[in-house]
MILUM-660090 format. One record per residue: residue number from 1; z, y, x of N, C-alpha, C in turn; residue in three letters. Coordinates in steps of 0.001 Angstrom, whole numbers, padded with zeros to 6 digits. Example, Ala and Ser with C-alpha at 12.3 -4.5 7.8 and 13.67 -1.06 7.14 Angstrom:
BEGIN
+-----+---------+---------+---------+---------+---------+---------+---------+---------+---------+-----+
|   k |    n.zz |    n.yy |    n.xx |   ca.zz |   ca.yy |   ca.xx |    c.zz |    c.yy |    c.xx |   r |
+-----+---------+---------+---------+---------+---------+---------+---------+---------+---------+-----+
|   1 |  007800 | -005690 |  013190 |  007800 | -004500 |  012300 |  007800 | -003300 |  013200 | ALA |
|   2 |  007080 | -002250 |  012850 |  007140 | -001060 |  013670 |  007870 |  000030 |  012900 | SER |
+-----+---------+---------+---------+---------+---------+---------+---------+---------+---------+-----+
// end
This chain:
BEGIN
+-----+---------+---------+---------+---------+---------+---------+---------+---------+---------+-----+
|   k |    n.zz |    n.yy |    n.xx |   ca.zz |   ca.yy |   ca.xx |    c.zz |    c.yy |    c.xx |   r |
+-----+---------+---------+---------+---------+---------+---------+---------+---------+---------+-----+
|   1 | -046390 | -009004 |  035798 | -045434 | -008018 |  036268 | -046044 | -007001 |  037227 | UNK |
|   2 | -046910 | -007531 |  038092 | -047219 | -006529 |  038621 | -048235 | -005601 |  038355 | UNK |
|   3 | -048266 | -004077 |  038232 | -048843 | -003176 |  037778 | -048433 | -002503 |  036309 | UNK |
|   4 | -047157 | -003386 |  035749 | -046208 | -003186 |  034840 | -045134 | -001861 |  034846 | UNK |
|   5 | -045226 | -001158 |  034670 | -044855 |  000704 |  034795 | -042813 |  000414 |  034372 | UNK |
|   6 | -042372 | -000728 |  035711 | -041252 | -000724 |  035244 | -040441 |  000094 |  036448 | UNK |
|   7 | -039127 |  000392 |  036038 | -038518 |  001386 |  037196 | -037778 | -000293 |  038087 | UNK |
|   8 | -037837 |  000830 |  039473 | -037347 |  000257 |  040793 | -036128 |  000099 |  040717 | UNK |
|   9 | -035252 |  001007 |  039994 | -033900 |  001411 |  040628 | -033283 |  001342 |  038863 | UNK |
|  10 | -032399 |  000612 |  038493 | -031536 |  001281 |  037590 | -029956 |  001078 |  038170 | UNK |
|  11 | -029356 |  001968 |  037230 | -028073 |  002476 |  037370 | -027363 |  002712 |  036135 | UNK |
|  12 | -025942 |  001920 |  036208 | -025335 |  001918 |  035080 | -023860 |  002177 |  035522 | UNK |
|  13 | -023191 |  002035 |  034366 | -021729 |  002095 |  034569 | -020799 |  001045 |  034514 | UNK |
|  14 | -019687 |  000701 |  034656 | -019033 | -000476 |  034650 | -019153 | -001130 |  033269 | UNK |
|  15 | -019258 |  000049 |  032310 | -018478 |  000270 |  031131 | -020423 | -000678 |  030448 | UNK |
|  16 | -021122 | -000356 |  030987 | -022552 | -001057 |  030311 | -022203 | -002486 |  030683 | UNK |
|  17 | -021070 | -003414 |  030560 | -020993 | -004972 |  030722 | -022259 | -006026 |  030015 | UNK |
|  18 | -023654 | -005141 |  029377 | -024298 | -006084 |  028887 | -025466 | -005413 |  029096 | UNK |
|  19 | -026469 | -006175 |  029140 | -027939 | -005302 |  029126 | -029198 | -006569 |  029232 | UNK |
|  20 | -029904 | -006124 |  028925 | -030869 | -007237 |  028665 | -032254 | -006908 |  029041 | UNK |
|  21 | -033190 | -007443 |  029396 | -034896 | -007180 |  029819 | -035737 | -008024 |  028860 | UNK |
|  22 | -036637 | -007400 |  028562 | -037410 | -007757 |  027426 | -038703 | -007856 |  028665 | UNK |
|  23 | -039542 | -009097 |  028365 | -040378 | -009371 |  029909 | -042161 | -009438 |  029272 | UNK |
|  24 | -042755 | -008751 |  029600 | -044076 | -009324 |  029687 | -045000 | -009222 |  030890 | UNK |
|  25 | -046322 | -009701 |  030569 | -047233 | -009667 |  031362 | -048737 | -009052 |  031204 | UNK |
|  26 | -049094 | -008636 |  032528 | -050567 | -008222 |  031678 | -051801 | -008712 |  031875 | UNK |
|  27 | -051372 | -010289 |  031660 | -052465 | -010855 |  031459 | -052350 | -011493 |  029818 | UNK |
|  28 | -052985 | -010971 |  029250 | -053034 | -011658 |  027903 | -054117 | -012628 |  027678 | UNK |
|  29 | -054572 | -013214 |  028311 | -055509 | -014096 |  028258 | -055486 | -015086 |  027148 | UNK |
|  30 | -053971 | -015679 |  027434 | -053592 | -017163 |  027325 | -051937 | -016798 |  027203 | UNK |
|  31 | -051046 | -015964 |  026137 | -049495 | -015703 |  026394 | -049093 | -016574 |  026546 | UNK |
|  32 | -049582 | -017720 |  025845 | -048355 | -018684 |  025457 | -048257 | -019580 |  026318 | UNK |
|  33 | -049102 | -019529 |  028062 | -049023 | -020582 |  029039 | -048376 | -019436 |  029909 | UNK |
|  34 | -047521 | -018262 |  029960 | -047183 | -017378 |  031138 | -045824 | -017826 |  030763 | UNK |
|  35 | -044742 | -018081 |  032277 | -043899 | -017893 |  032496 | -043213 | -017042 |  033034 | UNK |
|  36 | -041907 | -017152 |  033215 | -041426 | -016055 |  033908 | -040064 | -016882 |  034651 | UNK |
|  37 | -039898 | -016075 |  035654 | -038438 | -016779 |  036192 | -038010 | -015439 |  037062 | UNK |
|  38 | -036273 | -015689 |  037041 | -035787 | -014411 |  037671 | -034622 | -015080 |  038265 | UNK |
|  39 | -034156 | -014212 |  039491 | -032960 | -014691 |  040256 | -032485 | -013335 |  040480 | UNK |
|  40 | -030774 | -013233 |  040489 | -029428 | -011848 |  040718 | -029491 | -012827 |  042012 | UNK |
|  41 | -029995 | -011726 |  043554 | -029107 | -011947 |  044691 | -028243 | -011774 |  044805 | UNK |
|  42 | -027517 | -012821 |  045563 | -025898 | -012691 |  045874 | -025498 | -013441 |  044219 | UNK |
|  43 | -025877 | -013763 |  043365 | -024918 | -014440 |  042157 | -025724 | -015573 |  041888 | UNK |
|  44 | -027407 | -015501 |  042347 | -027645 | -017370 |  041717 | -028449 | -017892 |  043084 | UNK |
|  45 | -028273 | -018972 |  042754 | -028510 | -019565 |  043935 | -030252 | -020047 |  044146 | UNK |
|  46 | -030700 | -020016 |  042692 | -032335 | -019999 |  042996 | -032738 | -019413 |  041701 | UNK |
|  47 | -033911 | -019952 |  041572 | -034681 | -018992 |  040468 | -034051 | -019646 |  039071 | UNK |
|  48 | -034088 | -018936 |  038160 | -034038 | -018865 |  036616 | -034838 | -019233 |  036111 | UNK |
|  49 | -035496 | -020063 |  035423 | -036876 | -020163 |  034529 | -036825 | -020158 |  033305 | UNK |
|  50 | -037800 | -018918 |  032702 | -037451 | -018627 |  031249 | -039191 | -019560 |  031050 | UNK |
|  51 | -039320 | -020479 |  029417 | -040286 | -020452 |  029256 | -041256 | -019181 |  028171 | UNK |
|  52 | -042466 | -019736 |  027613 | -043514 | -018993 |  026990 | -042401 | -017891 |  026296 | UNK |
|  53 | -041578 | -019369 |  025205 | -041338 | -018601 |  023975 | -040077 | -017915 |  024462 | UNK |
|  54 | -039162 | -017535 |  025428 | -038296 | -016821 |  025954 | -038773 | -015568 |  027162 | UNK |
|  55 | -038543 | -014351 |  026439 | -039114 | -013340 |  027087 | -038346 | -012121 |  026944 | UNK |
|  56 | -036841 | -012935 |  027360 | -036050 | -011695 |  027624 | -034804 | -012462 |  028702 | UNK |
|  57 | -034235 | -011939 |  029311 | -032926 | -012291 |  030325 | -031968 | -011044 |  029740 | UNK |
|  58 | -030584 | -011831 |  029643 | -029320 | -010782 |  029906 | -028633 | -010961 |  030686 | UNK |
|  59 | -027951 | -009883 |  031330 | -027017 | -010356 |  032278 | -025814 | -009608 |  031779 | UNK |
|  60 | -024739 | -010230 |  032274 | -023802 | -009516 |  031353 | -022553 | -010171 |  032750 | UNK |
|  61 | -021315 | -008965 |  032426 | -020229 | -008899 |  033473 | -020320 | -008919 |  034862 | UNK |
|  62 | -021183 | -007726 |  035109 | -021851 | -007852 |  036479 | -020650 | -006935 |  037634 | UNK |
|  63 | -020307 | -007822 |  038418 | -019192 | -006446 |  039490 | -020025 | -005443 |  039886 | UNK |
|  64 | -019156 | -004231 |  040020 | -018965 | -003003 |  040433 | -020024 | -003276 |  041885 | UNK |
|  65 | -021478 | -002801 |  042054 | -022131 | -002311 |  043773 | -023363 | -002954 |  042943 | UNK |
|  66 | -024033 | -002963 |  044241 | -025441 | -002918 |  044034 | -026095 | -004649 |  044197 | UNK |
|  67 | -027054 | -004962 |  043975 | -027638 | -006015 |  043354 | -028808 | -005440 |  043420 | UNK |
|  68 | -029876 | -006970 |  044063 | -031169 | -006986 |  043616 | -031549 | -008433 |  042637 | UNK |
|  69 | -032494 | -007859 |  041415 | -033510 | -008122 |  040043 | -034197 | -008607 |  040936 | UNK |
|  70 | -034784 | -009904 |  040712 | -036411 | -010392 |  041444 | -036622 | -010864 |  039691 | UNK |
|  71 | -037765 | -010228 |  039509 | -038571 | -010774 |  038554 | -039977 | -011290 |  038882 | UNK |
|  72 | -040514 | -012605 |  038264 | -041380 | -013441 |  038893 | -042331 | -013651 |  037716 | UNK |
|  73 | -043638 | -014010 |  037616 | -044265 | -014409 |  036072 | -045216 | -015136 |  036887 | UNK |
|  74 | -046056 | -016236 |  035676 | -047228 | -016835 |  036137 | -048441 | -016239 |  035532 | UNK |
|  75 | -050030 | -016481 |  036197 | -051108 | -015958 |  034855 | -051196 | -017441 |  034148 | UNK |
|  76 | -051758 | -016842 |  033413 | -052225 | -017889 |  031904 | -052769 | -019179 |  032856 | UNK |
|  77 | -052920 | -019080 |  033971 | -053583 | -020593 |  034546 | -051950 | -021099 |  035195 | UNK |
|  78 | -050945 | -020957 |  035279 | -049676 | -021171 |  035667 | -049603 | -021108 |  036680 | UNK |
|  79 | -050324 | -020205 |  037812 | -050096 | -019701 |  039157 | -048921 | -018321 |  039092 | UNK |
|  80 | -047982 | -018724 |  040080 | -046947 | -017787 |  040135 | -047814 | -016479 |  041102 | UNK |
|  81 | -046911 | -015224 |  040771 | -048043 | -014296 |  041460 | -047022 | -013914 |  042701 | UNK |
|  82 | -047914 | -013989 |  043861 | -046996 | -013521 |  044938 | -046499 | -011968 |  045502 | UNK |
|  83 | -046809 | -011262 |  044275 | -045680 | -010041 |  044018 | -044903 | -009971 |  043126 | UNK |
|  84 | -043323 | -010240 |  043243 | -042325 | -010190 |  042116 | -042085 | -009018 |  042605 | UNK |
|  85 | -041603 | -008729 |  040977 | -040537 | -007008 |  040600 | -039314 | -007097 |  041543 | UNK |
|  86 | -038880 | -006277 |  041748 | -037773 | -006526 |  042663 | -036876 | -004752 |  042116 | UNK |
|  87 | -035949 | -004763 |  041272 | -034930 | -003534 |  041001 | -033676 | -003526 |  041695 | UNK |
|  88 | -033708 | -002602 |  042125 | -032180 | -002385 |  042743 | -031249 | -002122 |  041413 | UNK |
|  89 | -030390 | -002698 |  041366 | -029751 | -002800 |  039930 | -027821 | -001945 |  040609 | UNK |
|  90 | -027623 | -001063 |  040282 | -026597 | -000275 |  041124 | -025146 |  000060 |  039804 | UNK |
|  91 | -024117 | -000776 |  039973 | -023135 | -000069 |  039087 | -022307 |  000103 |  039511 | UNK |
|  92 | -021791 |  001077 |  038880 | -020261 |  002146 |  039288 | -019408 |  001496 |  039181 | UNK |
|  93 | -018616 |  001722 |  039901 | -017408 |  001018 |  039461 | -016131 |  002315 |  038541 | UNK |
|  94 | -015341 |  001491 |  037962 | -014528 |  002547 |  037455 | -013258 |  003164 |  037818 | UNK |
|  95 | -012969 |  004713 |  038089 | -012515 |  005078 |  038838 | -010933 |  004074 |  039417 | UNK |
|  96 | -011009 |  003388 |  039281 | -009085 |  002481 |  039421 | -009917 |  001777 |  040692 | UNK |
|  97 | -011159 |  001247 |  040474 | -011650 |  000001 |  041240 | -012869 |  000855 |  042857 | UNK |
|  98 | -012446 |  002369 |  043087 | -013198 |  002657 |  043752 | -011933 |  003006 |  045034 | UNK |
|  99 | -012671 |  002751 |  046134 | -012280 |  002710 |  047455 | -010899 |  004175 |  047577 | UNK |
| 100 | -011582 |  005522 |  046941 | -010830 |  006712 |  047220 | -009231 |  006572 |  046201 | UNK |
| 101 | -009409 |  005752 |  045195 | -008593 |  005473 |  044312 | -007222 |  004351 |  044848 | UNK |
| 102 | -008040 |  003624 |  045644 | -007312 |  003049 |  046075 | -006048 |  003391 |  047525 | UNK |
| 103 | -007527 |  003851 |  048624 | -006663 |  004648 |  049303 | -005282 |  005644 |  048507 | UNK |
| 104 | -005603 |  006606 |  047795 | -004819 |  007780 |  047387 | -003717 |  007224 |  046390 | UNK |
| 105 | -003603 |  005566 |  046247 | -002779 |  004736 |  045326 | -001770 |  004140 |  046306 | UNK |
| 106 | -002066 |  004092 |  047855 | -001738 |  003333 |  049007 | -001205 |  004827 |  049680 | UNK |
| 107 | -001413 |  005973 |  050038 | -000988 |  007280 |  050380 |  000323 |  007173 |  049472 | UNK |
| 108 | -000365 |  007873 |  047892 |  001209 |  007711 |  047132 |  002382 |  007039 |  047046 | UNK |
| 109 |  002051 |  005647 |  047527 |  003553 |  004613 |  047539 |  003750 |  005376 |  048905 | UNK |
| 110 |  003592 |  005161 |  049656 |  003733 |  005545 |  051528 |  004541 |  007390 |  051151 | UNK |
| 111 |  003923 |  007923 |  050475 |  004854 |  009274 |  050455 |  005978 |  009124 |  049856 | UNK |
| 112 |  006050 |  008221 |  048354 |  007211 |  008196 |  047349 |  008306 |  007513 |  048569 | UNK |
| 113 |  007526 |  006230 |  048643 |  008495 |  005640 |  049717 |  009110 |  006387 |  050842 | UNK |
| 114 |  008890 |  007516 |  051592 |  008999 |  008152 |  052431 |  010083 |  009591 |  051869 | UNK |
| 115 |  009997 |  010110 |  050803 |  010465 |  010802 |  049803 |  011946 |  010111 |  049647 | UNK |
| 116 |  011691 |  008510 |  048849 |  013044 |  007830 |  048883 |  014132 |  007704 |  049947 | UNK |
| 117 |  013222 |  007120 |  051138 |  013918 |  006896 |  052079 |  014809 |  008335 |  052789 | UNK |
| 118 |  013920 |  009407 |  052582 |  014800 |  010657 |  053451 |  016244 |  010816 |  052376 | UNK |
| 119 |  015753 |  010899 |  050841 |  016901 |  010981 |  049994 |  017849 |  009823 |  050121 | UNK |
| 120 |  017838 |  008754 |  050660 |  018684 |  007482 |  050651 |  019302 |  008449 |  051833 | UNK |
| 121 |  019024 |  008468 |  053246 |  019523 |  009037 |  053675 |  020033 |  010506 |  054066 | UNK |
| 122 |  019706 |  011626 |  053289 |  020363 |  012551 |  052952 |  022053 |  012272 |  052297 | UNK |
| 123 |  021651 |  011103 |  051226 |  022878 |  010892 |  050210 |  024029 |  010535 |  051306 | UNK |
| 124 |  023416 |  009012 |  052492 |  024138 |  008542 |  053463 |  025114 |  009896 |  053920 | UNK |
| 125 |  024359 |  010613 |  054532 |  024828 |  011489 |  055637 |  025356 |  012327 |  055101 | UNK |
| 126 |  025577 |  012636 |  053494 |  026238 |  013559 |  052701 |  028107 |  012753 |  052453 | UNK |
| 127 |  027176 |  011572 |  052239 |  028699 |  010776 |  051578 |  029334 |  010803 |  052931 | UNK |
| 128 |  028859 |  010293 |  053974 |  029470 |  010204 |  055283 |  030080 |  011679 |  055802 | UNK |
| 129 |  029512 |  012886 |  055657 |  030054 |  013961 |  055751 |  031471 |  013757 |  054149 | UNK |
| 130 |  031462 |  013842 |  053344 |  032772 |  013814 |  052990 |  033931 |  012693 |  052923 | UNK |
| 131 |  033361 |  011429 |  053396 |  035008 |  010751 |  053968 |  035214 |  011234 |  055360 | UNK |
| 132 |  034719 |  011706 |  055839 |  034567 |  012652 |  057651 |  035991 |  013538 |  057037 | UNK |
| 133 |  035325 |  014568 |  056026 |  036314 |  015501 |  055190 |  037802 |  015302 |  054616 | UNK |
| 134 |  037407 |  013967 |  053747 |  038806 |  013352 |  053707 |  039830 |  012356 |  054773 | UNK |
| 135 |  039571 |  012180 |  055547 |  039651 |  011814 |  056468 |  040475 |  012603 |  057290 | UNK |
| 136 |  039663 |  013989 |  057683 |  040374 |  015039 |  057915 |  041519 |  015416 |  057523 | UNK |
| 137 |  041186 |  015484 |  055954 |  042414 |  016468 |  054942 |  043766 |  015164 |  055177 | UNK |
| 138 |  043064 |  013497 |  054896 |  044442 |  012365 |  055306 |  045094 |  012999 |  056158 | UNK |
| 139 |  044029 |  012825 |  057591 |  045549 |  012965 |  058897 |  046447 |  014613 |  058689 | UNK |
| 140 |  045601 |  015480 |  058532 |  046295 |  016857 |  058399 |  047819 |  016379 |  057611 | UNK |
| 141 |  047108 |  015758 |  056075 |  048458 |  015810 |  055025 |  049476 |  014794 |  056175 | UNK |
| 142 |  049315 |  013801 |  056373 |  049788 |  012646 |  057271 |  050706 |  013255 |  058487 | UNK |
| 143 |  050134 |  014334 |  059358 |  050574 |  015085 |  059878 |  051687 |  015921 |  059947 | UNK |
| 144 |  051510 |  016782 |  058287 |  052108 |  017406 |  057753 |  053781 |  017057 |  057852 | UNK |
| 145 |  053165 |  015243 |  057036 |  054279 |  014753 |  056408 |  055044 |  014356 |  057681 | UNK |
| 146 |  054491 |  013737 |  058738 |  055175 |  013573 |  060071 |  056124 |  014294 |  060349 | UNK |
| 147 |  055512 |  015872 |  060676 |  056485 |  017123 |  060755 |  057797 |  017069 |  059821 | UNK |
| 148 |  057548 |  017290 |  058981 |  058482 |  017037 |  057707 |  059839 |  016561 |  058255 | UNK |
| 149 |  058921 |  015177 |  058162 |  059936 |  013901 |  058280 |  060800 |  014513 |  059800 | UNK |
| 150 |  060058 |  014650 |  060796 |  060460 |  014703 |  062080 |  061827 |  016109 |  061981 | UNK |
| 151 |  061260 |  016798 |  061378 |  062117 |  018299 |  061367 |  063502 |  017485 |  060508 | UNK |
| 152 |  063145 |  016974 |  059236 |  064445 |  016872 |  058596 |  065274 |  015465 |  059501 | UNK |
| 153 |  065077 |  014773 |  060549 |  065316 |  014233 |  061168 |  066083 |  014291 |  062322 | UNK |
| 154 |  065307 |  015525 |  062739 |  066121 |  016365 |  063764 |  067280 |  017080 |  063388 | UNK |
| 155 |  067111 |  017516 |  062251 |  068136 |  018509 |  061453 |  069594 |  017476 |  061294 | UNK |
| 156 |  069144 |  015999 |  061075 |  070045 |  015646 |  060478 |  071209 |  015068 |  061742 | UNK |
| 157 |  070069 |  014493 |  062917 |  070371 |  014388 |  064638 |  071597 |  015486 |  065100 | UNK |
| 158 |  070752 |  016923 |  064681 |  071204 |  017945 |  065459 |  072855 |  017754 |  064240 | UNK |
| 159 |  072694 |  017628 |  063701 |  073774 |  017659 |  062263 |  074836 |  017095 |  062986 | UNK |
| 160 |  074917 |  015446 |  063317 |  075427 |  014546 |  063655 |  075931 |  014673 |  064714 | UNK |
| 161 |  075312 |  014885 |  065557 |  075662 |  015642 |  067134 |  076492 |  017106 |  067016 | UNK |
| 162 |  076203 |  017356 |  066225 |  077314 |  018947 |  066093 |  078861 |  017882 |  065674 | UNK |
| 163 |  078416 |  017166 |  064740 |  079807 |  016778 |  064020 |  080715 |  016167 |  065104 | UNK |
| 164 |  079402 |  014927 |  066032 |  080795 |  014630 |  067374 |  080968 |  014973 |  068029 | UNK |
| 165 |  080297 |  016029 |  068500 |  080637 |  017371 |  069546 |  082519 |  018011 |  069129 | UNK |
| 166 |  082038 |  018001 |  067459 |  083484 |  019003 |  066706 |  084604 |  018208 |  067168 | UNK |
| 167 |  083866 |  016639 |  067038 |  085293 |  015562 |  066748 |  085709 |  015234 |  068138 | UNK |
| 168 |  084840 |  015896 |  069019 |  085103 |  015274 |  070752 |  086138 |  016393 |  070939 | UNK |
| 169 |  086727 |  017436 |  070126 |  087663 |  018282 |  070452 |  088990 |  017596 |  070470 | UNK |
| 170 |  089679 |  017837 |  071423 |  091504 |  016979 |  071265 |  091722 |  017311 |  069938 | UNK |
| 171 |  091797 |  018560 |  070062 |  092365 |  019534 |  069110 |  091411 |  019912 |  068000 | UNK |
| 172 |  091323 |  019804 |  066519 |  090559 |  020561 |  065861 |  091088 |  021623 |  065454 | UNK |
| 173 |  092481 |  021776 |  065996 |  093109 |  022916 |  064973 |  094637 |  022460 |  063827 | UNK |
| 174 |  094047 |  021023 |  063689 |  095143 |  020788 |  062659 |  096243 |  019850 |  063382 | UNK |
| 175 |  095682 |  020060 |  064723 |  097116 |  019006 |  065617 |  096751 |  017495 |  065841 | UNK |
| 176 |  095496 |  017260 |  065050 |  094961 |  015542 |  065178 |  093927 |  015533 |  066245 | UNK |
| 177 |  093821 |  014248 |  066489 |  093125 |  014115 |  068163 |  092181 |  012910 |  067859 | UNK |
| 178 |  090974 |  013313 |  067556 |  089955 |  012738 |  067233 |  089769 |  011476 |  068516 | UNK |
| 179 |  089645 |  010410 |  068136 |  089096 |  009137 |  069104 |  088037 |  009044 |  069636 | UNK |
| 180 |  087731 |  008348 |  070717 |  086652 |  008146 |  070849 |  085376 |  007289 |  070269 | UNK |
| 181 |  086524 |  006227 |  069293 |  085715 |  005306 |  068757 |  084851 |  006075 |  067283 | UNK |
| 182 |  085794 |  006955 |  067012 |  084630 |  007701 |  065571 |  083757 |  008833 |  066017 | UNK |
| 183 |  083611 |  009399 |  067467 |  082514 |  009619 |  067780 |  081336 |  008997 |  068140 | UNK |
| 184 |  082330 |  007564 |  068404 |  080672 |  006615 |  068870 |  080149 |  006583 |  068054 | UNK |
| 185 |  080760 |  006143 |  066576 |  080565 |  005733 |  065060 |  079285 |  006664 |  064580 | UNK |
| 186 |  080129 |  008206 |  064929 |  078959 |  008987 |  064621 |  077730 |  009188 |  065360 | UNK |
| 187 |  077849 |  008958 |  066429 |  076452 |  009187 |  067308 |  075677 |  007578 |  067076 | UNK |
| 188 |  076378 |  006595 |  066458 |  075923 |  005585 |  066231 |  074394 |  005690 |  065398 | UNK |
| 189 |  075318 |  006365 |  064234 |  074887 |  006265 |  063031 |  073774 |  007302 |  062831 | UNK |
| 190 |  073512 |  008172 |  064040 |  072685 |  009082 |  064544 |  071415 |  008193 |  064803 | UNK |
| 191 |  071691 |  007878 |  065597 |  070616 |  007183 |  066590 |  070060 |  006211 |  065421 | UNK |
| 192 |  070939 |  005175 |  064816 |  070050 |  004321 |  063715 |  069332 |  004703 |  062640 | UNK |
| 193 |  069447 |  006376 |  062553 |  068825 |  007220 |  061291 |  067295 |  007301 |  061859 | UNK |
+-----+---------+---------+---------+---------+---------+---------+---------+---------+---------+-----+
// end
């Protein structure tokens, strides 16, 4: 591996879920005694060991950020060499699973929600402004009808009171002499109206 014209850095997309390394060495001395072994930091916990006749690794369903490739080989005498490959292996994530996406997914509920809530209460303070209205227009009509009642009440008072006023006369004219008991009758019947 080492002096092997491989790149430092690759970079892929979420969407590349598979990829594979095809591995050699440049010692050809002896192929069929070189190994190789590889470890994903942060996903295995030690080295990988591929033998002779395996000379490729895939990795496949790798999360979204960056990752380091250690690639390792032996020479033909089975001494490991103490410079492994080391790639920064970097993938995108896809736009749903990136930080700005998320924020501006967490903004949008917070505005809609904020949007709802003024219209919940617009509607409140609308509906509440018209039973305020009817409410109004009740006591007015209520009012109204009070008057009403009260006027044709009085009318009928003032009515009644004229009549035993007439009948409190000795005399109406025709020579009869009204009592006192059918004026009570009538002012009675006043007062219980």
């Amino acid at each position: 591996l080492p002096g092997f014209p491989l790149t430092n850095e690759l970079n892929l997309s979420y969407k590349e879920d598979f990829f594979s390394f095809e591995l050699s060495s440049s010692d050809y001395f002896d192929p069929s005694r070189i190994r190789f072994r590889y470890m994903l930091e942060g996903f295995h916990n030690g080295w990988i060991y591929l033998d002779a006749n395996q000379r490729s690794l895939s990795l496949t369903n790798l999360d979204a950020g960056e990752c380091n490739l250690i690639i390792n080989s032996t020479n033909s005498d089975g001494i490991w060499s103490d410079r492994p490959r080391k790639i920064k292996i970097t993938i995108t994530p896809a736009f749903y699973d990136t930080l700005y996406f998320r924020l501006s997914v967490v903004l949008l509920i917070i505005i809609s929600a904020t949007v709802l809530v003024k219209r919940k209460i617009k509607t409140i303070e609308k509906d509440k402004e018209l039973q305020h209205d009817f409410l109004n227009r009740l006591i007015a009509v209520q009012e109204e009808e009070r008057d009403r009642i009260a006027g044709e009440l009085h009318d009928s008072i003032g009515q009644d009171i004229l009549i035993a006023r007439n009948k409190l006369k000795v005399n109406d004219g025709s020579g009869s002499v009204t009592s006192l008991g059918e004026v009570d009758g009538v002012l009675s019947g006043a007062i219980s109206d």
